[in-house]
MIDOSE-1310 file (N, C-alpha, C; in nm, 2 decimals, decimal comma, always signed):
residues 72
xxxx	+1,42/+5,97/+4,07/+1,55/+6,02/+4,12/+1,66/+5,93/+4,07; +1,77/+5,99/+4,04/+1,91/+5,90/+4,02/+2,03/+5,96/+4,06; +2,11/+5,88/+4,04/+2,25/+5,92/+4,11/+2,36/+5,89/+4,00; +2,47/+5,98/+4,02/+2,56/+6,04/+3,90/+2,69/+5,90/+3,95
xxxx	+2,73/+5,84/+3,89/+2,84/+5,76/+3,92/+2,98/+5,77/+3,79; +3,07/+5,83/+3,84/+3,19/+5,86/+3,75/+3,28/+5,71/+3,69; +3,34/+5,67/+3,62/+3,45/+5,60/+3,61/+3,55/+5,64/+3,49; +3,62/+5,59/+3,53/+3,78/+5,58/+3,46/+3,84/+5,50/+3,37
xxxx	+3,87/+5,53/+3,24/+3,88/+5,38/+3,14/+4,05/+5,43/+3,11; +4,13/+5,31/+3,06/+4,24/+5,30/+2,99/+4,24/+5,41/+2,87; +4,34/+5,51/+2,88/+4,34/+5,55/+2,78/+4,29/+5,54/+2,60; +4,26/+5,61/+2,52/+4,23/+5,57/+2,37/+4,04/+5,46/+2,43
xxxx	+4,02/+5,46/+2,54/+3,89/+5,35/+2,53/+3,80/+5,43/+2,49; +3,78/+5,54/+2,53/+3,63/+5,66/+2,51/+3,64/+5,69/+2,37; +3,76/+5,76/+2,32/+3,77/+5,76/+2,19/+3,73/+5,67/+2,07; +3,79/+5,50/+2,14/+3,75/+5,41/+2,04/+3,60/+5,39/+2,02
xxxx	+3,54/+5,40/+2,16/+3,35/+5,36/+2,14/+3,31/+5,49/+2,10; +3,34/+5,59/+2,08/+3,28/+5,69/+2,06/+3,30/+5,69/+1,86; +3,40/+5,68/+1,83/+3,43/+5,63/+1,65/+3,33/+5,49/+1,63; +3,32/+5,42/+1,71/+3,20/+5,31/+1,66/+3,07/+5,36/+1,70
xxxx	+3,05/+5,47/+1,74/+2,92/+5,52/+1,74/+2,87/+5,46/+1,88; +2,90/+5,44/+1,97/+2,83/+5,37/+2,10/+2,85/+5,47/+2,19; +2,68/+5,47/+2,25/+2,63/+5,53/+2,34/+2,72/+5,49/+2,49; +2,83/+5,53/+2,51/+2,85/+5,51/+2,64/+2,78/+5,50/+2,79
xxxx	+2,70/+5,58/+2,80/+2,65/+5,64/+2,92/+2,54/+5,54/+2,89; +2,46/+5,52/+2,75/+2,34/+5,42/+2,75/+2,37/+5,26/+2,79; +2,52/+5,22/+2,75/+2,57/+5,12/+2,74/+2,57/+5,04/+2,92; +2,64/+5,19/+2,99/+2,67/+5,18/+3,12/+2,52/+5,07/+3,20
xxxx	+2,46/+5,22/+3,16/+2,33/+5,23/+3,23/+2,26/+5,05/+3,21; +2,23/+5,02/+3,10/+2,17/+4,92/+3,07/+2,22/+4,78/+3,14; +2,37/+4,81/+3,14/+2,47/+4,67/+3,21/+2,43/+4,72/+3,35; +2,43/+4,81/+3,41/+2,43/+4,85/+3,57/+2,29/+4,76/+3,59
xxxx	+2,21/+4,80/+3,56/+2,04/+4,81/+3,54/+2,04/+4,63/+3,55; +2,11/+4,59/+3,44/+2,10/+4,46/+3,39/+2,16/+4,36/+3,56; +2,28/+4,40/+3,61/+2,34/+4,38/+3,69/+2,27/+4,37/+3,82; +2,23/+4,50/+3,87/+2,14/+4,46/+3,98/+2,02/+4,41/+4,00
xxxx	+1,98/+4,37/+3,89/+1,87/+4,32/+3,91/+1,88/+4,17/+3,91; +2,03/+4,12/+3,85/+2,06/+3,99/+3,89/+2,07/+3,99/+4,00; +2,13/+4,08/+4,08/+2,19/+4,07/+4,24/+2,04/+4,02/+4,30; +1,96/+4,07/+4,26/+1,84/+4,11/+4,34/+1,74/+3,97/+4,33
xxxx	+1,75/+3,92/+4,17/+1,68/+3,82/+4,17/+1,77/+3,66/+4,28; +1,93/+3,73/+4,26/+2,00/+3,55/+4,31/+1,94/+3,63/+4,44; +1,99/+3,71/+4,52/+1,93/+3,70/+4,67/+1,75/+3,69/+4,71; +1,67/+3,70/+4,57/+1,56/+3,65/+4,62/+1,52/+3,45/+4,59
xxxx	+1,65/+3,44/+4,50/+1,64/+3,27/+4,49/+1,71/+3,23/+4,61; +1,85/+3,28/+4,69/+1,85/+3,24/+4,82/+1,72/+3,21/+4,94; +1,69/+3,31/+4,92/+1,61/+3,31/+5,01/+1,50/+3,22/+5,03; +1,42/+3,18/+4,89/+1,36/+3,09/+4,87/+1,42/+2,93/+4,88
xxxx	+1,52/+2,91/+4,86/+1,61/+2,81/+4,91/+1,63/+2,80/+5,05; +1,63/+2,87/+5,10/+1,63/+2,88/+5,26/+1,52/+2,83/+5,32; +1,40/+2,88/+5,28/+1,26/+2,88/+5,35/+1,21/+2,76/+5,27; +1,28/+2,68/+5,16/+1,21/+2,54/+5,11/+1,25/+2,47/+5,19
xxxx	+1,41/+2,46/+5,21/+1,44/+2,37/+5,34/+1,38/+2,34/+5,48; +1,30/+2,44/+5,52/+1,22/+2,41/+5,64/+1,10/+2,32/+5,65; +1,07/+2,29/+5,49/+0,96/+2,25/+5,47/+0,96/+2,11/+5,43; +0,93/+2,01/+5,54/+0,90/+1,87/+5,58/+0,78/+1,82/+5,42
xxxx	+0,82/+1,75/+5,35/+0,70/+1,68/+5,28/+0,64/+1,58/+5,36; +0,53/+1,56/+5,38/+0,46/+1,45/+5,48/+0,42/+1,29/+5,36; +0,44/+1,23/+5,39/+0,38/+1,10/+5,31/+0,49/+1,05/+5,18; +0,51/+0,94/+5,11/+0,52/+0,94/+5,04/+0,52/+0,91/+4,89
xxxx	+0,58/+1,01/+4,81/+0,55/+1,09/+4,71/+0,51/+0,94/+4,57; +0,52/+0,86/+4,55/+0,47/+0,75/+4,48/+0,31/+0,75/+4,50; +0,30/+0,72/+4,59/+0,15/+0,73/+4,70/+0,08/+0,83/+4,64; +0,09/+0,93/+4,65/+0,03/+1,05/+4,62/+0,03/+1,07/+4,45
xxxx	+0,13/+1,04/+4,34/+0,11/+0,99/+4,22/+0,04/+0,91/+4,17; +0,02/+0,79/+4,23/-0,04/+0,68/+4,21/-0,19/+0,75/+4,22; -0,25/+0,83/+4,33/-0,37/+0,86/+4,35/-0,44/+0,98/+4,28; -0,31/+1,04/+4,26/-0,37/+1,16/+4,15/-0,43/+1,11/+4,02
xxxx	-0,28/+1,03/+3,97/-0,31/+0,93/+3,84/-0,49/+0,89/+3,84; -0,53/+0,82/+3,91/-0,62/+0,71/+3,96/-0,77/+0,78/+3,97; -0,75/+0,93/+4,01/-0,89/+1,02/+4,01/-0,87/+1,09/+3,88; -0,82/+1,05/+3,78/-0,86/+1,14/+3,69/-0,92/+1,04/+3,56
């Protein structure tokens, strides 16, 4: 399914991309497409920033290098 979204350019603009041969409608689409999915990925990096903060590391972190290093 999709949905029809209109816009409005400065005069002479449709004309100019259309003499360089560019697909307008493909151009749109690709930046829209491109665009929300940024949206989509920063609010799923929020989020995961949110729910790291809750999370206490217990012990510390030298300690636990030192012993990794040490079993292998």
């Amino acid at each position: 399914m999709s949905e029809v979204i209109t816009i409005r350019v400065p005069s002479g603009t449709k004309a100019i991309l259309k003499s360089a041969h560019i697909n307008i409608s493909e151009e749109m689409r690709r930046y829209l497409e491109a665009k929300a999915k940024s949206i989509r990925l920063h609010g799923m990096l929020h989020g995961l920033r949110k729910r790291a903060q809750k999370i206490k590391a217990e012990g510390d972190s030298t300690q636990i290098i030192r012993e990794y290093r040490d079993s292998r």
